[in-house]
C-alpha positions in Angstrom: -14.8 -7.9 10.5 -13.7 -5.5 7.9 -14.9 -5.4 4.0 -16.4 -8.9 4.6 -13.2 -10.5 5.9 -12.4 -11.1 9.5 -9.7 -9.6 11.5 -7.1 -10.6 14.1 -10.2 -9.6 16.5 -12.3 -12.0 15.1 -10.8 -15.1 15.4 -9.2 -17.5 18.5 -5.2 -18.6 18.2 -4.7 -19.4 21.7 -3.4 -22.3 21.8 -4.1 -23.1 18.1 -1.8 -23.5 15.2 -1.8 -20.7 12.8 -0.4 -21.1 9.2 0.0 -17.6 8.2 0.7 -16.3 5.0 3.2 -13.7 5.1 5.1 -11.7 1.7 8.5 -11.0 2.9 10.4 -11.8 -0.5 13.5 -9.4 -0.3 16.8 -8.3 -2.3 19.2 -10.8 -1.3 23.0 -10.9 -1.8 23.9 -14.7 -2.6 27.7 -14.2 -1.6 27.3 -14.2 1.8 23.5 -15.7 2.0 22.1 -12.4 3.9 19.3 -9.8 3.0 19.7 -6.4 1.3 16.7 -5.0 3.0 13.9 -5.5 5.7 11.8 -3.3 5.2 8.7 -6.4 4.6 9.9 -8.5 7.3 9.6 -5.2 9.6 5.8 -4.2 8.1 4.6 -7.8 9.0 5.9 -8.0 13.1 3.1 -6.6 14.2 0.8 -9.5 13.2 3.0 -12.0 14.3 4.1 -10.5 17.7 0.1 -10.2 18.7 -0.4 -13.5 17.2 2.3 -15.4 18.8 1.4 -13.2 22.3 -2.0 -14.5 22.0 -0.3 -17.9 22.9 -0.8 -19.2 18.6 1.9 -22.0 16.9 3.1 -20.3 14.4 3.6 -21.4 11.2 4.8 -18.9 8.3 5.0 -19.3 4.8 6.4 -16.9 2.6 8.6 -16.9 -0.8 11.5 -15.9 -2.2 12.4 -14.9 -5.6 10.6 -13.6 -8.7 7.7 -15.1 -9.9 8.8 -16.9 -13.2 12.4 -17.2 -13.5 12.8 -20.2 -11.3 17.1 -19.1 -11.1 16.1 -16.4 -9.0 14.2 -18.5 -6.3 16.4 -18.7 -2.8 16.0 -20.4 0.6 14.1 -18.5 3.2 16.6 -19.7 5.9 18.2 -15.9 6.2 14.5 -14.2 6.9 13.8 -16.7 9.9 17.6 -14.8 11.4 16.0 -11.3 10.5 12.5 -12.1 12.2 14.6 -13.6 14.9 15.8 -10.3 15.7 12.8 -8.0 15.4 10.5 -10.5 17.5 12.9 -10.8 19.9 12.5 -14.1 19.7 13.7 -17.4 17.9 12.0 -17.9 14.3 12.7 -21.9 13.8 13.5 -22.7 10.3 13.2 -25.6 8.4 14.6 -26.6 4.4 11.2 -28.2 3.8 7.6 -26.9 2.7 5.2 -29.9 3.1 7.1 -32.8 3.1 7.0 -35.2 6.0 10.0 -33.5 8.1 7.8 -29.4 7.6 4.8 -31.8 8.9 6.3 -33.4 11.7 8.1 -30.1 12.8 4.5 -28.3 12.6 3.1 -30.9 14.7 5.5 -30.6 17.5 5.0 -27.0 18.1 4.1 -25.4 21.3 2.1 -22.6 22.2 4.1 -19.6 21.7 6.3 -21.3 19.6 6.8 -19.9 15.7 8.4 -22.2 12.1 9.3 -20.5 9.1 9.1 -22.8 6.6 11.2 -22.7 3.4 10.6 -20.6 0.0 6.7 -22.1 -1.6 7.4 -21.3 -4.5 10.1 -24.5 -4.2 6.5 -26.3 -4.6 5.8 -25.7 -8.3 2.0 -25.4 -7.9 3.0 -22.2 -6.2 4.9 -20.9 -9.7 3.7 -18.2 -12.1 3.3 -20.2 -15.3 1.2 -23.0 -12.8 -0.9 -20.1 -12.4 -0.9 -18.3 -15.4 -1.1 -22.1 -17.6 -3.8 -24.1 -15.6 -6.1 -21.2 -14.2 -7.3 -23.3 -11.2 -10.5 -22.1 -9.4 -9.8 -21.7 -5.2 -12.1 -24.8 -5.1 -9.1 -26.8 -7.2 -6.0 -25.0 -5.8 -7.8 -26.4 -1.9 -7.0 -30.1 -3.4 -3.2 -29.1 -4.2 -0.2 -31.0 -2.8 0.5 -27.6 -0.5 -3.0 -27.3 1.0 -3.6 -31.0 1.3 -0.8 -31.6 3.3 -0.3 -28.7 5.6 -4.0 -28.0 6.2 -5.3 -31.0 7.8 -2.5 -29.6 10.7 -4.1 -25.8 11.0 -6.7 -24.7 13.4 -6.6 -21.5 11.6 -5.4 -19.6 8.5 -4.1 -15.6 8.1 -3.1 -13.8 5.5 -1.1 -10.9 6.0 0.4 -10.9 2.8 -1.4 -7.7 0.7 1.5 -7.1 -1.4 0.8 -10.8 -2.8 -2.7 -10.4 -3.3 -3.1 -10.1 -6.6 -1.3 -13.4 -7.0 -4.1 -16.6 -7.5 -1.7 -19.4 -6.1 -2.4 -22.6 -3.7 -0.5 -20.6 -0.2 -2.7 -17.7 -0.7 -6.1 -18.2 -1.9 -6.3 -22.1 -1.2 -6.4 -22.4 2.5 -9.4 -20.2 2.7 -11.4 -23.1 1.2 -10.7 -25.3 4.5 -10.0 -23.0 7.6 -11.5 -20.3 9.4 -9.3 -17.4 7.8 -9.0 -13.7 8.5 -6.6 -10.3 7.3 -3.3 -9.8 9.6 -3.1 -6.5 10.7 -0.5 -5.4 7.5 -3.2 -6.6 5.1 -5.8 -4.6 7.1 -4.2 -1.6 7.0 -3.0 -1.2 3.3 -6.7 -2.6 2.5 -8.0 0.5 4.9 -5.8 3.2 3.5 -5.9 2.6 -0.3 -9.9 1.4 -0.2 -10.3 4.9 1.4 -8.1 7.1 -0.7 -9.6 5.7 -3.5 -13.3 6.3 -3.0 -12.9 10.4 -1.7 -8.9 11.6 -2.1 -8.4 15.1 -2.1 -8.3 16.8 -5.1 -5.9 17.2 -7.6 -5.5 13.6 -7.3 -1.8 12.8 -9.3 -0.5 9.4 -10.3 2.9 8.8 -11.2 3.4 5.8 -13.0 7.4 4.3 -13.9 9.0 1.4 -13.6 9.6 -1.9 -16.0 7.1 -4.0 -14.6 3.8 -2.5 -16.5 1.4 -5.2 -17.5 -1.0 -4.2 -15.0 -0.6 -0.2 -15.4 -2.6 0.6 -18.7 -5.3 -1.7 -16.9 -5.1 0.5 -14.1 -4.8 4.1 -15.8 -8.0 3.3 -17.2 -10.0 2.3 -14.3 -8.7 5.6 -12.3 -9.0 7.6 -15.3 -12.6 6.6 -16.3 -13.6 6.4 -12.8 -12.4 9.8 -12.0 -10.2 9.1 -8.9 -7.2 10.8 -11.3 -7.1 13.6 -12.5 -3.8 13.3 -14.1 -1.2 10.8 -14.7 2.0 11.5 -15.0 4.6 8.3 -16.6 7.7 7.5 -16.9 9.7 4.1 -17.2 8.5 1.8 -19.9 5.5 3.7 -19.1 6.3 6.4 -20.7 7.7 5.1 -23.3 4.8 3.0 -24.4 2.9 5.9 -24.4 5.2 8.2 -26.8 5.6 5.2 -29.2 1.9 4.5 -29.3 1.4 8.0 -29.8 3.6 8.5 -32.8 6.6 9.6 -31.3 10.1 8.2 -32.3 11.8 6.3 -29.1 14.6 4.9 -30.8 15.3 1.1 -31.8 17.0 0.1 -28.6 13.5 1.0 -26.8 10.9 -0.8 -28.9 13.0 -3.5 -29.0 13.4 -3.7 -25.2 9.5 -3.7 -24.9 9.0 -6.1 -27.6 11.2 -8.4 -25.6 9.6 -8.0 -22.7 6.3 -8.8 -24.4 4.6 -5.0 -23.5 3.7 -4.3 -27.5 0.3 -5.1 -27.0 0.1 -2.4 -24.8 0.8 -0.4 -27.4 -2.8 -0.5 -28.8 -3.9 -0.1 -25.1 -1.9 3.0 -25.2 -3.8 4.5 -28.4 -7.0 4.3 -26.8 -6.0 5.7 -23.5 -4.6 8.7 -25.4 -8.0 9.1 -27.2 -10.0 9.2 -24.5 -8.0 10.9 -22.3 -4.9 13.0 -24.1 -5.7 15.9 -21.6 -5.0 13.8 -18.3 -1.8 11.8 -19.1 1.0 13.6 -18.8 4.2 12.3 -21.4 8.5 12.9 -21.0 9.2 15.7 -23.7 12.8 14.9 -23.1 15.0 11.5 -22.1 18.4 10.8 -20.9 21.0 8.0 -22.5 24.3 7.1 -21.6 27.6 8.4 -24.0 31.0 7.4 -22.8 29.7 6.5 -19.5 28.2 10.4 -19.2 24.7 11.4 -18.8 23.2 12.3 -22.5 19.9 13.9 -22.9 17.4 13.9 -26.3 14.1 15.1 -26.7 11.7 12.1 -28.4 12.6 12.4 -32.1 16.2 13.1 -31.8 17.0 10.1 -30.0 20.4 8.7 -31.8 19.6 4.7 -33.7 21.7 3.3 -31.2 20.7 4.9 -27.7 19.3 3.3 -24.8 16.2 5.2 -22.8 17.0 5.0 -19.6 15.6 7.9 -17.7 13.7 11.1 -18.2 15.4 14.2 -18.9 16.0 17.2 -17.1 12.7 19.4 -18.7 10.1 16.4 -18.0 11.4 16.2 -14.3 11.1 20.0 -13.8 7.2 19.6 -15.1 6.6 16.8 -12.7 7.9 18.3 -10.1 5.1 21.0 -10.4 2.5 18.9 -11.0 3.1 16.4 -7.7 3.6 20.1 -5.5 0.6 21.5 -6.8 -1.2 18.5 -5.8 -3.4 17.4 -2.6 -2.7 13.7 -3.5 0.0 12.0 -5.3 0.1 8.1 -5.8 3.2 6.7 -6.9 4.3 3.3 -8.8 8.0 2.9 -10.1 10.9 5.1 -10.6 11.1 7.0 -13.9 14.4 5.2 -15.3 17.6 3.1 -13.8 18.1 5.3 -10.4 20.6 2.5 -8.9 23.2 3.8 -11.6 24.5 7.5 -10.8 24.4 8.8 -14.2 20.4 7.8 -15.0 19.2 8.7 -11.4 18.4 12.4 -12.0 15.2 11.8 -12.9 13.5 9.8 -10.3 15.6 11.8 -7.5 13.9 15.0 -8.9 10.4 13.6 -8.5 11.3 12.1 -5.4 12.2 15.6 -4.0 8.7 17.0 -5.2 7.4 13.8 -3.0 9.6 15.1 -0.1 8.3 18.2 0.3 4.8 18.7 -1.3 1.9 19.2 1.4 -0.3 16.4 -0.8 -1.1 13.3 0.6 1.6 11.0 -0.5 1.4 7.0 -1.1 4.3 5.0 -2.6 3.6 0.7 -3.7 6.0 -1.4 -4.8 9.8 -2.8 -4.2 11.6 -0.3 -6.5 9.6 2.6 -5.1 10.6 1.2 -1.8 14.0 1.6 -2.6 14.3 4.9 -4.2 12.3 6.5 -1.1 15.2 5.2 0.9 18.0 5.7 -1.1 16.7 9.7 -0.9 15.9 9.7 2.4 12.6 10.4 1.8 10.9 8.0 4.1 9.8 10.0 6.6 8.4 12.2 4.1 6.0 9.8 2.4 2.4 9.5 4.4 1.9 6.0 3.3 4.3 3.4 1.9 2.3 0.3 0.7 4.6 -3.1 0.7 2.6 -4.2 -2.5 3.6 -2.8 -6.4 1.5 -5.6 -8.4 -1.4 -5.7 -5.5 -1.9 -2.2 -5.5 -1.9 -1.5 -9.1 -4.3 -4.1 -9.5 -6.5 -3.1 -6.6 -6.7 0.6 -8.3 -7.8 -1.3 -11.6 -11.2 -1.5 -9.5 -11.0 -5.6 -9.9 -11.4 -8.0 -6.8 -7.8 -9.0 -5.9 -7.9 -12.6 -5.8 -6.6 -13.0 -2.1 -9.7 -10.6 -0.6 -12.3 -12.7 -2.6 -10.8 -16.0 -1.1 -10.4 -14.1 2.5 -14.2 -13.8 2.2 -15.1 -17.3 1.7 -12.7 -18.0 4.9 -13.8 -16.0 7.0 -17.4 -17.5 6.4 -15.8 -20.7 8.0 -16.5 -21.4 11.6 -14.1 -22.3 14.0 -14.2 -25.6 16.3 -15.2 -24.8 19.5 
């Protein structure tokens, strides 16, 4: 048992069936049905090779698709092929969550035998605005469709999905209400590694902060800054740019009205108070880059044109950052600094991503996009820890309990049946 929840080591699958939580939602290219990338799928063999050699019926659930925007959701049938091949072994799939034919298929299982069952999130309990809207406790989301009818068929429940864990939905925080639970060995780990960094990391302690997906990062800024793990922040993304608007600066129409859109103003106000408290630890771009003609285009803030796009830091910002993350002893890192996937906005985040290539600090990257840019430079091998979870982690550095851990605790209070 680790931080209150059991392990792997702590609990009996021989022979048992297992529903185990996994998070391998990936890129996926509709026109021909397969995956873009692996790299989740890979991070969670582990658990489910030791589980199934333990002798365990296996039953995964997973999802696919972002949270809200219910066009996006796809079958899980292609991840049940890709686990297929790096266990070696046959994943059986079936087009079904908890109906009768997932049931009937969990109940025939054999020892050693593992299901995938389709995308949850096909079961709208398991949806964001379910979530976000109705604000079920773990006591309420154990009496939901999903957990009243696959439960009743488990011997045991495992989580190994930490990237997820700051989600409060029926697959991940339900079971534990019913079944002796406990961590997979994924979820250990990133729990291990970020728990410690967090309480002693070396010193000076850098966070860069990017991306689009920012709701939880102001949260989390303040927790690190006021708790002293950072000693300096440096943003980018819509990060960035809240921070220069909120501070004054001109960002240009096009910008405030992409953040208005995607409901981030409030964080403007957020973004005052940070920069009153803490102005000499957060680190803002002095320059951006648009896109003229289909040719790279860089402003300092002010002199942004009415109709220009942000969509990376400029040249002068990267140089900066790239001398704060190799002067440093550890560097945490959520979301690129603008749109990398397109050749002309890309600069910026390849430039900090070099720094994070070669710096002697401690290096942790979280999060899909991060994921992505550390392969697309090759960088890799380069980073000393790369955490499957963006949201989880941000949240877990806002110093709250993730909802998934606080559930794993009540679970693994939960005896099993001799």
């Amino acid at each position: 048992m680790r931080f209150g929840i059991n392990t792997l080591d702590d609990i009996d699958v021989k022979d048992k069936t297992v529903l185990c939580r996994v998070d391998i939602n990936q890129p996926v290219d509709r026109a021909t049905g397969t995956l873009k990338d692996t790299t989740r799928i890979e991070a969670c063999i582990p658990t489910l090779k030791e589980l199934n050699s333990k002798g365990a019926k296996l039953v995964l659930l997973a999802h696919q698709g972002s949270d809200i925007e219910y066009k996006n959701f796809y079958t899980t049938e292609p991840h049940a092929k890709a686990l297929s091949k790096f266990l070696g072994k046959e994943v059986k799939f079936i087009d079904d969550v908890c109906g009768p034919a997932a049931r009937e298929a969990i109940k025939a299982l054999k020892s050693g035998d593992i299901l995938l069952l389709d995308n949850v999130r096909f079961v709208s309990e398991e949806q964001t605005l379910f979530e976000t809207k109705l604000l079920l406790s773990h006591e309420e989301q154990a009496k939901t469709l999903l957990v009243r009818k696959l439960a009743p068929l488990g011997d045991v429940y495992v989580c190994d999905a930490f990237a997820a864990a700051h989600r409060d939905q029926p697959s991940l925080c339900g079971f534990e209400q019913l079944l002796p639970s406990a961590m997979g060995r994924l979820f250990e780990e990133e729990f291990c590694v970020v728990s410690g960094l967090m309480e002693k990391p070396e010193r000076p302690c850098v966070f860069v902060l990017g991306g689009a997906k920012i709701s939880d990062a102001f949260l989390m800024m303040n927790a690190v800054l006021g708790g002293g793990s950072a000693d300096k922040v440096l943003s980018g993304g819509l990060v960035g740019e809240v921070l220069l608007w909120a501070d004054g600066k001109d960002i240009g129409e096009p910008a405030r009205a992409f953040i208005k859109k995607e409901g981030y103003e409030n964080l403007v106000e957020t973004a005052k108070e940070l920069l009153a408290k803490y102005r000499d630890k957060i680190v803002m771009p002095t320059d951006f880059a648009s896109v003229e003609a289909g040719k790279r285009v860089e402003y300092p803030p002010g002199k942004i044109p009415t109709a220009a796009l942000i969509l990376d830091i400029g040249a002068e910002t990267a140089k900066k950052y790239q001398e704060a993350i190799r002067s440093a002893k550890t560097v945490f890192v959520n979301g690129p600094m603008g749109v990398f996937e397109e050749a002309a906005t890309e600069a910026g985040t390849r430039l900090v991503w070099d720094a994070l290539g070669d710096t002697a600090a401690y290096t942790v990257i979280g999060g899909g996009d991060s994921i992505t840019a550390t392969k697309k430079y090759g960088k890799t091998a380069d980073i000393n820890y790369i955490c499957t979870g963006g949201g989880a982690l941000i949240r877990f550095l806002t110093g709250d309990e993730l909802p998934v851990v606080k559930a794993l605790r009540h679970g693994s209070g939960i005896k099993q049946k001799k």
